[in-house]
C-alpha positions in Angstrom: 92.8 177.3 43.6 89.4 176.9 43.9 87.9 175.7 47.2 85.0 173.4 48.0 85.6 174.6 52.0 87.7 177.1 53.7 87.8 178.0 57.5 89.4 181.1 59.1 90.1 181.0 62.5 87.7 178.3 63.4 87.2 178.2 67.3 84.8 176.7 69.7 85.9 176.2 73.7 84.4 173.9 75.8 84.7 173.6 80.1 87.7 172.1 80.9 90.0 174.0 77.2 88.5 171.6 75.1 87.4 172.3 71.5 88.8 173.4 68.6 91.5 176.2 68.3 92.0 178.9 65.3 91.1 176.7 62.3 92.4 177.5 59.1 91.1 174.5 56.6 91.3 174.9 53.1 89.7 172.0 51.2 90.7 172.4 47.2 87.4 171.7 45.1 87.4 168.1 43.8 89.9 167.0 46.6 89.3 164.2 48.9 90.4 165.5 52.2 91.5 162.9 54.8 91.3 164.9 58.1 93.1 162.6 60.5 93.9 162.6 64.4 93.6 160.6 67.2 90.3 160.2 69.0 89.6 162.9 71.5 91.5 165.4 69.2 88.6 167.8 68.0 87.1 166.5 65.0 83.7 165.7 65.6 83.4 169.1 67.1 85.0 170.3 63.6 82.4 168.8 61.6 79.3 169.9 63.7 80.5 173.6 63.4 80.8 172.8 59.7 77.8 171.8 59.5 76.2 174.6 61.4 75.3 171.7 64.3 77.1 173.7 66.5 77.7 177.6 66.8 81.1 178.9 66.7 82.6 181.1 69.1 85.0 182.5 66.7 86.0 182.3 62.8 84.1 182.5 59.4 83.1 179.5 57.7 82.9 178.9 53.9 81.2 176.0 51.8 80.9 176.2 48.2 82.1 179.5 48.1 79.3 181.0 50.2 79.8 182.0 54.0 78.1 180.2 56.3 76.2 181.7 59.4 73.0 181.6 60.9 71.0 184.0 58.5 72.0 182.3 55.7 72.0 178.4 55.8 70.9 177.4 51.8 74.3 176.2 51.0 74.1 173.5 53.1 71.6 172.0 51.0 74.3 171.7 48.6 76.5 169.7 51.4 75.5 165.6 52.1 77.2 164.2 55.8 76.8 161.4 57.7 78.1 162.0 61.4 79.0 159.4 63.6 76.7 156.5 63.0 73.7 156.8 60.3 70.1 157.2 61.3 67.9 154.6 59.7 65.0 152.9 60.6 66.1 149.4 61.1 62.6 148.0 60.5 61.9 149.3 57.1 63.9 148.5 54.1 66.4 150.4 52.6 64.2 151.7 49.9 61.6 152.6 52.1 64.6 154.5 54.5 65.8 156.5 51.6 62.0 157.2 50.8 61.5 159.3 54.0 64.2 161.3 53.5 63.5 162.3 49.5 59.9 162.7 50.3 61.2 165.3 53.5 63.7 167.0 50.6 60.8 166.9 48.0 62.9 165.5 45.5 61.8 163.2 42.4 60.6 159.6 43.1 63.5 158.2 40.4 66.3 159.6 42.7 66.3 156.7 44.7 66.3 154.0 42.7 69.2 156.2 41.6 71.0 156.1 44.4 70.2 152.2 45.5 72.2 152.3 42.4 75.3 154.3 43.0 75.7 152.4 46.2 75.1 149.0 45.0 72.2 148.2 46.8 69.6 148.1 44.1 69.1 143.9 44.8 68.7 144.5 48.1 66.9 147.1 48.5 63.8 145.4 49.7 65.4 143.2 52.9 64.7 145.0 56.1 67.9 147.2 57.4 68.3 145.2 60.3 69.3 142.4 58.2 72.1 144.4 56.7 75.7 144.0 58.0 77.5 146.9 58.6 79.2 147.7 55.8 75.5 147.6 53.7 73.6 150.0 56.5 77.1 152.8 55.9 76.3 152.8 52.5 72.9 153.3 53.2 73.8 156.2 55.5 76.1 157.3 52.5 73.1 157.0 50.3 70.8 159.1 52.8 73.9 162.0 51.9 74.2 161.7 48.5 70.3 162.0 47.5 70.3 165.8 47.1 73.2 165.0 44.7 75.6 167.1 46.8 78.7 169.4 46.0 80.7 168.6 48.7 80.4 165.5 51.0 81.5 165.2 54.5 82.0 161.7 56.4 83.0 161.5 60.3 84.8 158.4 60.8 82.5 156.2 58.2 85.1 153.2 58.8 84.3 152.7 62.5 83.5 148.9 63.2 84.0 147.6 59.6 86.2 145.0 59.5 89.6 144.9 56.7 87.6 143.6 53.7 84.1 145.7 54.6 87.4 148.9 55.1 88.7 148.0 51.4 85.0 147.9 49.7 84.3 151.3 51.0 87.4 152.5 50.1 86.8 151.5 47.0 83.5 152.8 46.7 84.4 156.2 47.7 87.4 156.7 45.6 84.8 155.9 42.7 81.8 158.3 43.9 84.3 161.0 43.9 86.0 160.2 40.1 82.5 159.8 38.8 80.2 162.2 40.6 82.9 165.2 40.9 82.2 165.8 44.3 84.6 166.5 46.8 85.1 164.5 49.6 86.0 165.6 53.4 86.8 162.6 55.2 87.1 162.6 59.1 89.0 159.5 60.3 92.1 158.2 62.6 92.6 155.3 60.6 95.9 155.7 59.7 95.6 153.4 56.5 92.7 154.4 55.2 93.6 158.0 54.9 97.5 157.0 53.3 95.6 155.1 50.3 92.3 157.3 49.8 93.4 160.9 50.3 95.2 163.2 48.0 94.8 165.9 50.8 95.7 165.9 54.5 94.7 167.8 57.8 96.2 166.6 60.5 94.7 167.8 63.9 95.5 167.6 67.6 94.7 169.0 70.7 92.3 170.7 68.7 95.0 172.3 66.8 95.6 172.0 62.9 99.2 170.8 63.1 99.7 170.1 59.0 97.9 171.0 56.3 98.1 170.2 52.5 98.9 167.4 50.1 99.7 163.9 51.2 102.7 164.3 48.8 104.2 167.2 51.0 103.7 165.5 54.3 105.6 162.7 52.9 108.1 164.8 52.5 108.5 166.9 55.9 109.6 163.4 57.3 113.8 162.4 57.2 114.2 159.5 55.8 115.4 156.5 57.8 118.1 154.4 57.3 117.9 150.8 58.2 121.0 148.5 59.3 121.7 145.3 60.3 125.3 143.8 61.2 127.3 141.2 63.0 128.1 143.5 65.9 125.8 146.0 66.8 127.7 147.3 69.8 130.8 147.7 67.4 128.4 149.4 64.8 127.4 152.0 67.2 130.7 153.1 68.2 131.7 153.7 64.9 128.5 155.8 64.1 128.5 158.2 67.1 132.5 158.7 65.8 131.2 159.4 62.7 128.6 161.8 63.8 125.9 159.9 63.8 122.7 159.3 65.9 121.8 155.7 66.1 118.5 154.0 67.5 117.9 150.4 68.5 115.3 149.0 66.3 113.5 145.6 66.3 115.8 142.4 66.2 118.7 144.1 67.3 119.2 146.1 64.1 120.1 149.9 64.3 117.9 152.6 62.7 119.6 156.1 62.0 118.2 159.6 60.3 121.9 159.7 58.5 123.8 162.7 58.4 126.7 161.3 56.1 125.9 159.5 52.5 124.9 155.7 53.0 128.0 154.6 50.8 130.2 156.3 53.7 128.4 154.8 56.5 128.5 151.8 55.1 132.5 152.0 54.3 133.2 153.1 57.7 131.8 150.2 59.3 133.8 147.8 56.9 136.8 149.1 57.4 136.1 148.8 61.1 135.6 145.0 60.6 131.9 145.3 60.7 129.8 143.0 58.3 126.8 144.8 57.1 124.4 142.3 56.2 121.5 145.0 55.3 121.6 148.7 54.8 118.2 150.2 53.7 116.2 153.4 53.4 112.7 152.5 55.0 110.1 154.4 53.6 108.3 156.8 55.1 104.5 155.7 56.4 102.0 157.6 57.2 101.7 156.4 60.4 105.1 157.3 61.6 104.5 161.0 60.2 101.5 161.2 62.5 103.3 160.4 65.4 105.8 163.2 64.9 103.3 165.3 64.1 100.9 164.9 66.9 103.6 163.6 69.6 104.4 165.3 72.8 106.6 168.1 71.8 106.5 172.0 73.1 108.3 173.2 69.8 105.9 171.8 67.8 104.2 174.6 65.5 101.4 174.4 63.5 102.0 174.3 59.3 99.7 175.5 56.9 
């Protein structure tokens, strides 16, 4: 598999333990990568050592293909990111913003009409940035990235602030820039959401630890499914489920929610013959959201997956 970026034993310490611990990313070319966690958990500091922002104090880094150290820097010229909150010049347009930056790169005067394109900004492209809501001025930032038409494209957090529609548009406009460009996409975030319907790859970090690693498909499936019941008489209904072996857990409006051990069919036979009325019995499926939790919850036997 080829990769777009691959980390090996990634590690930066700061005062106090923070930082980032023996990171082993593996980013497959073409990809988009959501690399989730809560805030605090190491991945700004991720990015700036990716991007050479910040010197390791252990590990090899590799973008493109090519290893990335001090001496030799050209392949980031090849890499577009936007960190944190864009840079632009809120009193000049956005053509004139993107300007600066191609003349700085030396690149053709047609690439930004180009790329006022790609981000659909082209009709407004003369009204002064600070005019633009937020959702317009992150494109822009995206735009800034995406003028030395990069290979691989890395985003911290891009959906801060942005409200559920201006979260939707850009999750719409990325999943296009990355079908029709053939870039691939490393996306920092700990919006839960946006990563479940965007990524087709996951990194999961914490405590400045990579805790799972690799498709969104496999996460889903480390999770046990859960099994969803409501009844007449709860109390009843557990009685009969620790008897049968069971684990129940009281869920919202006084239903039960179980990780079953025996076959639905039998769980739910059991508690009829016991005179219980099942009014629903339901696998829930698994989010996203609840995975994260497990992953990144307080737990001492937790180990990390690759």
């Amino acid at each position: 598999m080829e990769l777009a970026l691959q980390t090996q034993g990634l590690s930066r310490r700061f005062p106090g333990g923070q930082g980032v611990h023996a990171l082993d990313l593996a980013v497959p070319a073409g990809a988009i990568y959501g690399f989730l966690g809560p805030n605090g958990a190491g991945k700004t500091t991720t990015i700036r050592l990716l991007l050479g922002l910040l010197r390791a104090d252990a590990g090899e880094i590799r973008l493109l293909g090519e290893p990335l150290d001090p001496l030799r820097r050209g392949v980031l010229a090849r890499v577009g990111a936007l960190v944190e909150n864009p840079s632009l010049y809120p009193h000049l347009d956005g053509r004139a913003n993107l300007e600066v930056t191609r003349r700085l790169l030396g690149l053709p005067a047609t690439r930004v009409g180009e790329v006022l394109e790609r981000i659909g900004l082209a009709a407004d492209a003369g009204r002064r940035v600070r005019e633009y809501s937020l959702g317009m001025r992150q494109r822009l930032g995206i735009g800034l990235a995406l003028l030395s038409r990069p290979r691989l494209l890395v985003l911290d957090e891009p959906g801060n602030g942005l409200d559920p529609a201006g979260t939707q548009q850009l999750r719409g406009f990325l999943r296009e820039l990355v079908a029709t460009e053939g870039l691939t996409l490393f996306l920092s975030s700990h919006l839960l959401g946006e990563i479940d319907q965007l990524a087709s790859h996951v990194g999961v970090l914490d405590g400045g630890r990579l805790r799972f690693q690799g498709t969104l498909a496999a996460l889903r499936e480390r999770a046990r499914h859960a099994l969803l019941l409501r009844c007449d008489d709860p109390s009843r209904a557990v009685r009969v489920l620790v008897d049968a072996g069971e684990d129940p857990a009281l869920a919202e409006g006084h239903a039960l929610r179980l990780w079953p051990r025996l076959p639905v069919a039998e769980i739910n036979r059991r508690l009829v013959a016991a005179g219980v009325a099942v009014t629903h019995l339901a696998i829930e499926p698994v989010t996203l959201e609840r995975l994260f939790f497990e992953l990144t919850g307080p737990d001492p036997r937790r180990e990390q997956v690759a």
